[in-house]
N, C-alpha and C positions, 0 to 999 in steps of 0.2 A: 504493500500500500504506500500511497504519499506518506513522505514523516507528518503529514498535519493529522492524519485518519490514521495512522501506524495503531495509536492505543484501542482504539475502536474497531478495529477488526482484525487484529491481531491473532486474540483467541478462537476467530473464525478461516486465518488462514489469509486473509484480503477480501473473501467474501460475505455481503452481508446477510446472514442467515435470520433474525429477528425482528422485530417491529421496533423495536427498542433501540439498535444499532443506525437502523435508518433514518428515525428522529434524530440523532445524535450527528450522524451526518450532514444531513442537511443544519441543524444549528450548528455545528462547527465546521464546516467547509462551504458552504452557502451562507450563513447567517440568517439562517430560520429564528422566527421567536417562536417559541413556544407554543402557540397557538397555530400558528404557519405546519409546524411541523408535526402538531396532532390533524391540523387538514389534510396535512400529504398522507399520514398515515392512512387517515379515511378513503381517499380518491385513490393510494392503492388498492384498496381492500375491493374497488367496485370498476377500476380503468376497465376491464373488459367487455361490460355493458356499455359504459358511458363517452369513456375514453377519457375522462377527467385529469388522467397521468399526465394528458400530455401537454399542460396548462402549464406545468410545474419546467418543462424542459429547458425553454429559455430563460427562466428565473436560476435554477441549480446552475446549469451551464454557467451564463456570466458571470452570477456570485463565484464560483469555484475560481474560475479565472482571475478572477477580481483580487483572488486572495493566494494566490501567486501557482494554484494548481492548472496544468496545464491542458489546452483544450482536449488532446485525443484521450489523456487519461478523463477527465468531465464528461466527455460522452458516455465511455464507460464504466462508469460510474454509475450516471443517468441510467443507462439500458441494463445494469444489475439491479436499478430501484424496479423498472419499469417491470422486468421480470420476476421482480420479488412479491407481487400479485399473487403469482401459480402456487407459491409452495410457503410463502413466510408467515410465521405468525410468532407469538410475545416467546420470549426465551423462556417463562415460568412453563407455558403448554409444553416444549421442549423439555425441558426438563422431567418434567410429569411423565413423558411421552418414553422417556432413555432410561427413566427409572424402571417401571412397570416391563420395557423391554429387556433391562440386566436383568430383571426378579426373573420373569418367565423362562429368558434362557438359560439362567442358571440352574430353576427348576428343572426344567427339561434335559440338561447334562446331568443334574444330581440323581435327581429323582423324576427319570423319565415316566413309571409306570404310575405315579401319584399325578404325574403332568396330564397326562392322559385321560386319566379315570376324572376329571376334576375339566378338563375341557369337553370329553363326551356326556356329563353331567349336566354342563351348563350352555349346548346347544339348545335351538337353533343359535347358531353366531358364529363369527369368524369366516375366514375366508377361505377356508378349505370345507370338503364335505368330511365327513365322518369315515367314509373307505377310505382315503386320503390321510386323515390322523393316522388312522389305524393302522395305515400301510408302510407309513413313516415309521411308526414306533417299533413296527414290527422288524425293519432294515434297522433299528441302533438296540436292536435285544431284547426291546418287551417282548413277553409273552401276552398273547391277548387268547380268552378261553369263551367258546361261544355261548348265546342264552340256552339255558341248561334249567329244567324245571328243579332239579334237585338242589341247585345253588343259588340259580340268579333272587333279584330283588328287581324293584322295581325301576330303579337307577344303577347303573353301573358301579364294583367294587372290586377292594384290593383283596388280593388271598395269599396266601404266603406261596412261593415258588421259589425253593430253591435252587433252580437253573438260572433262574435271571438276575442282570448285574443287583439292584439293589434289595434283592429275596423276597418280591411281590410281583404277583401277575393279574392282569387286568380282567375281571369278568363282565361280560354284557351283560346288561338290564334289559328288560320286558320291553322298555321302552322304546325298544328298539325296532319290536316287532308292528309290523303295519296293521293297524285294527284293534291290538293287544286292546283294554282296558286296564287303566292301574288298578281299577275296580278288583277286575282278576287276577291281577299280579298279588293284590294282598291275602284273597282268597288263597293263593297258590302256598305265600309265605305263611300263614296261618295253618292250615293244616300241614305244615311240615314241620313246623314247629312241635306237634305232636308224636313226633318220630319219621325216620327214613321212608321215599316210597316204593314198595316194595315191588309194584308192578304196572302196568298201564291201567287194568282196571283197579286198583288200588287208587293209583290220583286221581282217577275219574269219582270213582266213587264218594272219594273224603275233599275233595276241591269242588265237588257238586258242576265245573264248570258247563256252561251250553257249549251245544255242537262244533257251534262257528267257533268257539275261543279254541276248542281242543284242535279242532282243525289248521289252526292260526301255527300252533304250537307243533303241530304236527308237519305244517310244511316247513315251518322256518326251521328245522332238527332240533328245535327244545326240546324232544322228548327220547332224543338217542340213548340215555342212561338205560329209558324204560323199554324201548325200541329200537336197537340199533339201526335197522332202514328205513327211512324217512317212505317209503312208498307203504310199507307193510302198518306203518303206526299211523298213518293216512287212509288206509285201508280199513284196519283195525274202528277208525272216528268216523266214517263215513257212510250212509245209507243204513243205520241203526233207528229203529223204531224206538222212542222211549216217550213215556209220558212225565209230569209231573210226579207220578207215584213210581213208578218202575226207571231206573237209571240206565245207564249201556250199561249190556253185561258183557264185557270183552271180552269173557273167558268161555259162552256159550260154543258149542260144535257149530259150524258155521263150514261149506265146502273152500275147500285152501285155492289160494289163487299164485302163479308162479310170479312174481312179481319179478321184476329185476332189480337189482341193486344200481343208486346214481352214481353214475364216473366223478372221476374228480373232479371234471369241467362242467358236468350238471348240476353237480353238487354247491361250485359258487355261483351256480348262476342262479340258482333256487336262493341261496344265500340273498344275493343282491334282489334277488325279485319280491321278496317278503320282509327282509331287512336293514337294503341299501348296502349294506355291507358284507364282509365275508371274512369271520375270524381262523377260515380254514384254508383261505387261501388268495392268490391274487388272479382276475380272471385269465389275463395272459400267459399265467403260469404251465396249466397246462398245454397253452398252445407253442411254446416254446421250441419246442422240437420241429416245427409244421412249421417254423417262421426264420427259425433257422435255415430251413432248405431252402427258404426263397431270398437266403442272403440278409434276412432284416435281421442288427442288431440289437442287442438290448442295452438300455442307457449306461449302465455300469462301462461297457466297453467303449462307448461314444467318449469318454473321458480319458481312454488310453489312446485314441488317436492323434493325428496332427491337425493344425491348423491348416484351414484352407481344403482339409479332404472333405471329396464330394462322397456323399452316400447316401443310401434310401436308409428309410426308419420308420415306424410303426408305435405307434400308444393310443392308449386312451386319453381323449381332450378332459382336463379338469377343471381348463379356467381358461377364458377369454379376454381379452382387455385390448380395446382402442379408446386413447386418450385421446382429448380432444386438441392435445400440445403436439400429439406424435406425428405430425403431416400427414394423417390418413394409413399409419405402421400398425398393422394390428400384434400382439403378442399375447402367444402361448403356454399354455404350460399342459405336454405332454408326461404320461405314464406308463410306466411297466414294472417288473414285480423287482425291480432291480433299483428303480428312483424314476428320478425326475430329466424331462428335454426340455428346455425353453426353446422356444421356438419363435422367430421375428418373420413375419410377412411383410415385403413389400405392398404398396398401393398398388400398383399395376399386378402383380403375383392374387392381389387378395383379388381382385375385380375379375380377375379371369378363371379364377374357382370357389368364386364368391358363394354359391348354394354348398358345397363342400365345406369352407373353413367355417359355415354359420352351423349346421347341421350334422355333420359326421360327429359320431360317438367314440369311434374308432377310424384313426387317422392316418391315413401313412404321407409321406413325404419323402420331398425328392431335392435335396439343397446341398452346401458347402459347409462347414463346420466354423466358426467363428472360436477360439481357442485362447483368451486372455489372463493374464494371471490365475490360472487355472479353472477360469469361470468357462462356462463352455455355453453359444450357441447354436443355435442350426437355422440359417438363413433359408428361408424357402425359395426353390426355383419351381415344381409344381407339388400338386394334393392330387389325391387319389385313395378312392376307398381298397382297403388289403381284400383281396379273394379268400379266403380261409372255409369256405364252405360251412361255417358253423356261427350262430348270433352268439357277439361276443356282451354281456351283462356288465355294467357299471353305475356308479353313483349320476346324479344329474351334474352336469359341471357348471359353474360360475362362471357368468356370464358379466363382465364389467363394461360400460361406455363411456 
C-alpha cells in the first residue's frame, strides 16, 4: 500500500477487506468527514442497483491526488472500493464468520463422528445434502451404521466403535426414513425399551405399528437384524389381512415365494430411494469396475495427474453454482465414492449443453485438468450422459444462482 494507507490495510495484505477499513480510507487519503464516509459506506452496500459508487469517483480520485497519492495507484484504489460491494462487510461479521469456521473444523478433525451426528441432526441446512456428509465422513474414517429398528432413535446417535479414529460411530435416525413418523419412531423406542426384538413378528406385534410404517421400514432395510432380505421382510408386511383386533401374524404357514436377494447396486439404490442416503455404500461404487473399462477415472486419481491433461470423467452432480460476478462461468461440484471434481464451465461450453449441465444426475465430461497448488480443476470442453445400462440413484443436488 501507499505509506499514507500502509497502517490500514496492512493486516489485510493492501486489500480492503471491511467496511471499516474503507471508511478509514476515504477519511485518511480523500479526506472524508465522517458523515461522507458512513455515505460511501451506504452507496457501497446498494452501487449495483443504483450505481450510486460512482458519484464518489471523482471526489476519492482528486482528494487522493491532492494528498500526494498518485493517480494510477487512486484508480485502484477506487475500483477495490467499487468492488468491495460483492463480498465486504464490518470486520466484527468477519470475525464471527472465522471463528464459528476454526470451531467447526477443528470439530471435524477432532471429533469427526460427533461432527456428523450433530450436522445430520440439525438438517434441513447447509450446503451439502446428507449423502454428501455422509460420504465425506465416510472417506476420513467414520463409520456410519444404517436405520436399524433395534438401535436407531429418532435423531441420529453416537455408539461406541472401536475401529474408528475417535471410538464412536454414527447411527441413522428414523428420521431419515421418507414417510417414517417420529410418532412411530417412539412407538419403536418404547417397546424396546422392554427388552431385545426377538423376531419380525415380535416388533410387529409389541410396536403395534400400521402396514404403511412397517412397510417404510421394510424397504429402507431397518428391519435386517429381524430380516436379513429386504425383499422377504417386505414380503413378510405386505398383502396381510388384519383388523383392529387381530395383528399380522408373520409366523402363520403362508406358500414361500423364491425371492431374490438385492445386489449391492440395488441395495443403495433402495437406500437413496427411501432414505436419500446410503450408509452401505456409494452408488458409483458398485459400478466401478463397468466405468473402468470405458476408461473413466475416479476423482482420487484425477489428483495424481498432471496439469493440463485432457480426460473424460464421470460423477454425480451435487451442486450447481452461477454467480452473477462469474461472466456467465457456471461451477460444479462432481462425485464418486472416492471424493470430490470441481468442475468450471465455460459460457459458450454451458450454452451448447445447456439441457445437460441443468438436468443430468449423472454427468460425464470431457475437458483438461486445471492443477494449482495442488487444488485441482477440470475445465469442460463437452457433457454427455455415461451409457452404463443401469439408473444410477442419488441425493437431489444444490442448485445455486
Amino acid at each position: 500500500p501507499h505509506p499514507s494507507l500502509q497502517p490500514i490495510l496492512e493486516k489485510t495484505l493492501g486489500i480492503p477487506l471491511f467496511q471499516e477499513q474503507v471508511m478509514q480510507l476515504a477519511m485518511v487519503a480523500a479526506d472524508y468527514t465522517p458523515g461522507e464516509a458512513d455515505q460511501l459506506r451506504r452507496d457501497m452496500a446498494a452501487w449495483r442497483k443504483t450505481g450510486r459508487i460512482e458519484k464518489h469517483r471523482s471526489r476519492l480520485v482528486s482528494r487522493m491526488m491532492a494528498n500526494g497519492i498518485p493517480q494510477e495507484f487512486a484508480e485502484r484504489v477506487f475500483e477495490q472500493i467499487r468492488g468491495f460491494g460483492e463480498y465486504g462487510f464490518p470486520e466484527s461479521h468477519a470475525a464471527s464468520f472465522a471463528l464459528i469456521a476454526y470451531a467447526t473444523a477443528w470439530l471435524k478433525r477432532h471429533y469427526p463422528a460427533a461432527f456428523l451426528c450433530a450436522l445430520l441432526n440439525a438438517q434441513p441446512m447447509g450446503f451439502y445434502s446428507v449423502a454428501t456428509l455422509i460420504g465425506d465422513a465416510k472417506r476420513h474414517g467414520v463409520k456410519v451404521n444404517a436405520v436399524n429398528v433395534r438401535h436407531s432413535e429418532w435423531h441420529c446417535l453416537l455408539e461406541p466403535e472401536a475401529e474408528s479414529g475417535e471410538g464412536f460411530a454414527v447411527r441413522m435416525g428414523f428420521r431419515f426414513v421418507k414417510g417414517f413418523r417420529e410418532a412411530d419412531a417412539e412407538r419403536v423406542a418404547a417397546a424396546r425399551r422392554s427388552g431385545a426384538f426377538r423376531s419380525l413378528k415380535d416388533f410387529a406385534d409389541r410396536t403395534r405399528l400400521e402396514e404403511a410404517a412397517l412397510v417404510l421400514l421394510a424397504e429402507s432395510g431397518a428391519l435386517e437384524d429381524l430380516q436379513a432380505e429386504r425383499r422377504d421382510a417386505l414380503w413378510d408386511v405386505l398383502g396381510r389381512e388384519h383388523t383392529q383386533e387381530a395383528r399380522l401374524d408373520l409366523d402363520a404357514p403362508e406358500p414361500t415365494a423364491a425371492l431374490l436377494s438385492l445386489s449391492e447396486f440395488e441395495a443403495i439404490n433402495w437406500d437413496y430411494a427411501f432414505t436419500a442416503h446410503s450408509a452401505r455404500g456409494h452408488p458409483l461404487a458398485p459400478l466401478r469396475e463397468e466405468l473402468a473399462k470405458d476408461h473413466l477415472p475416479e476423482a482420487a486419481t484425477l489428483r495424481t495427474l498432471k496439469d493440463g491433461q485432457r480426460i473424460r470423467y464421470a460423477g454425480l452432480v451435487i451442486c450447481r453454482q452461477r454467480p452473477g460476478t462469474a461472466k456467465g462461468v457456471v461451477f460444479m461440484t462432481l462425485e464418486d465414492e472416492t471424493g470430490f471434481v470441481n468442475l468450471v464451465i465455460w459460457e459458450t461450453v454451458f450454452k451448447k449443453y445447456k439441457v445437460i449441465a441443468k438436468t443430468a444426475a449423472f454427468l460425464g465430461v470431457t475437458g483438461k485438468l486445471q492443477i494449482q497448488s495442488g487444488v485441482v480443476h477440470l475445465v469442460a470442453e463437452a457433457l454427455w450422459v455415461p451409457e452404463i445400462g443401469r439408473q444410477v440413484s442419488q441425493g437431489k443436488s444444490r442448485d445455486f444462482h
